[in-house]
Structure formats: C-alpha cells, structure tokens
C-alpha positions as CSV (number, residue, x, y, z in Angstrom):
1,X,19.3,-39.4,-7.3
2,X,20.3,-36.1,-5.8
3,X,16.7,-34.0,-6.3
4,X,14.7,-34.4,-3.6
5,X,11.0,-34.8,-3.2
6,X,8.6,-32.1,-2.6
7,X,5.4,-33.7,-0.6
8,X,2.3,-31.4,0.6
9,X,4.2,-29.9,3.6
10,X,7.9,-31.4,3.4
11,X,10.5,-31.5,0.8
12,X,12.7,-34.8,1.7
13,X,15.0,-37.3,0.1
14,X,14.7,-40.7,2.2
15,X,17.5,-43.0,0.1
16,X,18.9,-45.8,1.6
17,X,21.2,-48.6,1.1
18,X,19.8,-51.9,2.7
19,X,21.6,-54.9,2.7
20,X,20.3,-58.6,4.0
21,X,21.0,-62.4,3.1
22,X,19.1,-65.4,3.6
23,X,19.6,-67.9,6.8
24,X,22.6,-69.6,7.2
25,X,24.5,-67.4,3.5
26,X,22.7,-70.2,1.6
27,X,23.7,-69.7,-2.1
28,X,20.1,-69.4,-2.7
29,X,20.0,-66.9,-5.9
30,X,22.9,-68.8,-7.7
31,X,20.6,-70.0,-10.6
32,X,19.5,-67.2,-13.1
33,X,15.9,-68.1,-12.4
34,X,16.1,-67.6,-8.8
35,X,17.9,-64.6,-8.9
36,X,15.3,-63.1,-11.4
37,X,12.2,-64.6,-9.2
38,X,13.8,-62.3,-6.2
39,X,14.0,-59.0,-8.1
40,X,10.9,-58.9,-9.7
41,X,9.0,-59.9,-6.3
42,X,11.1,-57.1,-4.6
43,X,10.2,-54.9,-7.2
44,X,6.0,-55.7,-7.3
45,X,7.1,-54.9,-3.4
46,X,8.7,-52.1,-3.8
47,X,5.7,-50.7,-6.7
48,X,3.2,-51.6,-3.7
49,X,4.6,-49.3,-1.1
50,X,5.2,-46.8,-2.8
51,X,9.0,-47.2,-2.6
52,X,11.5,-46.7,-5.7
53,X,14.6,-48.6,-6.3
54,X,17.6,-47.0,-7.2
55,X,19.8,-49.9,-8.0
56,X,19.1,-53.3,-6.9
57,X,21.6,-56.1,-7.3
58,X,20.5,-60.2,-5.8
59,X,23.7,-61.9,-5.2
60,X,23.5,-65.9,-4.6
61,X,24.0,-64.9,-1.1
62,X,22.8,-61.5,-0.3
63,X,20.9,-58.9,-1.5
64,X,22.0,-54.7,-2.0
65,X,19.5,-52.6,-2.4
66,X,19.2,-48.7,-2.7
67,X,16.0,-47.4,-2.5
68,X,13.7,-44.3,-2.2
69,X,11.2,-44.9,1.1
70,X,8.5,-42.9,2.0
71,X,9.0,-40.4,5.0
72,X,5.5,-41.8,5.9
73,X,7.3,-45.7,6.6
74,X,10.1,-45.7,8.7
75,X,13.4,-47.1,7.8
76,X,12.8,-50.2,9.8
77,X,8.9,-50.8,8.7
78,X,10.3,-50.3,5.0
79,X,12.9,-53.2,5.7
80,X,10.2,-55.4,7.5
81,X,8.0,-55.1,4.5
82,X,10.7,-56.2,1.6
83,X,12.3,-58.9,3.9
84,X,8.9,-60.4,5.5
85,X,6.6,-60.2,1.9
86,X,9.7,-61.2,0.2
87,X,10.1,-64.4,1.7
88,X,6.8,-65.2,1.7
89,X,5.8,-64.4,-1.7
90,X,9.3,-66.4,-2.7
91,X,8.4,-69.5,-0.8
92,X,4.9,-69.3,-3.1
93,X,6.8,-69.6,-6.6
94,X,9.6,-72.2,-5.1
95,X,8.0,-74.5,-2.1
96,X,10.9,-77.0,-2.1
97,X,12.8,-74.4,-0.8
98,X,10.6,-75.3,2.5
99,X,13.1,-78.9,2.8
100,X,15.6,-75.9,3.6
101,X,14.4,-73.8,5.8
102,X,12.0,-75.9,7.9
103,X,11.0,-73.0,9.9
104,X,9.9,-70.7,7.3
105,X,12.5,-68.3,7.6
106,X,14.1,-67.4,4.1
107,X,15.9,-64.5,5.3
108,X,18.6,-64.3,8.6
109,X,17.7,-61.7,11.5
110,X,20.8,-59.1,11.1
111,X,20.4,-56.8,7.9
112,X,22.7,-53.4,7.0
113,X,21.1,-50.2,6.1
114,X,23.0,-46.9,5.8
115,X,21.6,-43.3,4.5
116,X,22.6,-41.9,1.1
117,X,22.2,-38.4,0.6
118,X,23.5,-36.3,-2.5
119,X,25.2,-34.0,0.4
120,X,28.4,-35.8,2.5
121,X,28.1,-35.5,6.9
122,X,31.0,-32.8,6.4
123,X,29.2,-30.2,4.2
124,X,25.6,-30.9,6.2
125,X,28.2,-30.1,9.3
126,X,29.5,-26.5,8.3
127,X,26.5,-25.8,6.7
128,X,24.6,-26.4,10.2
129,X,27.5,-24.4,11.8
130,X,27.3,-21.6,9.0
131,X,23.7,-20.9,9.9
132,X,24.7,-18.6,12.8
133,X,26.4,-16.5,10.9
134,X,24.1,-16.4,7.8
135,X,21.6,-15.2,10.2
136,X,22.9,-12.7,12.0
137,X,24.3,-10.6,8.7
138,X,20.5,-11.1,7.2
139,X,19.0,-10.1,10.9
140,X,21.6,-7.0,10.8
141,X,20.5,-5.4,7.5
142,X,17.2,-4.5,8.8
C-alpha cells in the first residue's frame, strides 16, 4: 500500500478509508449470504471504476472500506458511486428488503472517510518546512 501510482503526468496515491451503514443501523449483513452479496457487488463496483480495494470488511451494521480511487473521481463522487450503485444493485438480488426500507433508501445519509497515506501529517509537515533549506544549499552551490 505505500508505492504510489505513476499516471501520464502525476505520480499520486489516493487511499482512503470510507466508512457508511445502512438506514436506521439495521443488522442487515448479519446472515453470511448477505454479507457475501454486499462485497462482491462492491467489488464488481469497485472493478467498474477503476477503484482497488485494500481491505474491505461488511459488518451486519456497517461497512469499512479502504480503497485506492482515481485522482480523476473525487473523494465524494467515488463514495456516491459505491453507496448509490450499491444499494441499488442490492435491492436487485434481495427485493423483500423493499418491506424495510419503503423509500428505497438502503444506506443512511452521514458516511466517514479519512486519508491514508504511507507518510504520517508530522513527517509531510517538516518535510514541507525542510524545503527552504534544501533549497537554498542546492541554489548556493552554483
């Protein structure tokens, strides 16, 4: 997870752990089946975007997630796309879940998503600061 990605004119590394449940913390992914039904769709997802998942754990009540994204999608586009197709593509393979959620909203509207880098914010920091100083020896051997 810590090697980042070279593109045509960037070199990035987009990882993020995303976190969501489903409306009301139903225990919706308590049966082995269900749980299943919800990774591989998030997966196909996932494959279809062009996003990789890390690590990917369906709890009966939530879902954690850490996943490569695309510079090209935006954080919040990428968490659109695996909540919005998830749900629907979920509803497909179990439509008595419908008695449930009446309005044909699996998921809640909150969700938590943090960065993940293989760098910590206090070596990104003073290396930031650093750059002054770097800079100016390399400018003064000329």
């Amino acid at each position: 997870m810590n090697d980042l990605v070279s593109g045509a004119h960037a070199i990035f590394q987009c990882v993020y752990h995303i976190e969501w449940c489903p409306k009301y913390r139903f225990n919706v992914f308590k049966k082995e089946g269900s749980k299943c039904d919800m990774e591989n769709i998030l997966q196909k997802i996932a494959i279809e975007h062009e996003m990789q998942i890390e690590e990917l754990a369906v709890m009966p009540d939530h879902v954690h997630m850490v996943v490569h994204v695309n510079p090209n999608i935006s954080l919040s586009k990428a968490t659109q796309l695996l909540k919005g197709r998830s749900s629907y593509e979920y509803f497909k393979i179990h439509p008595n879940l419908r008695n449930r959620y009446t309005n044909g909203h699996l998921w809640s509207r909150g969700k938590f998503y943090r960065s993940v880098g293989s760098v910590d914010l206090e070596t990104t920091k003073q290396y930031v600061h650093n750059q002054v100083d770097i800079h100016q020896t390399t400018l003064g051997a000329f």
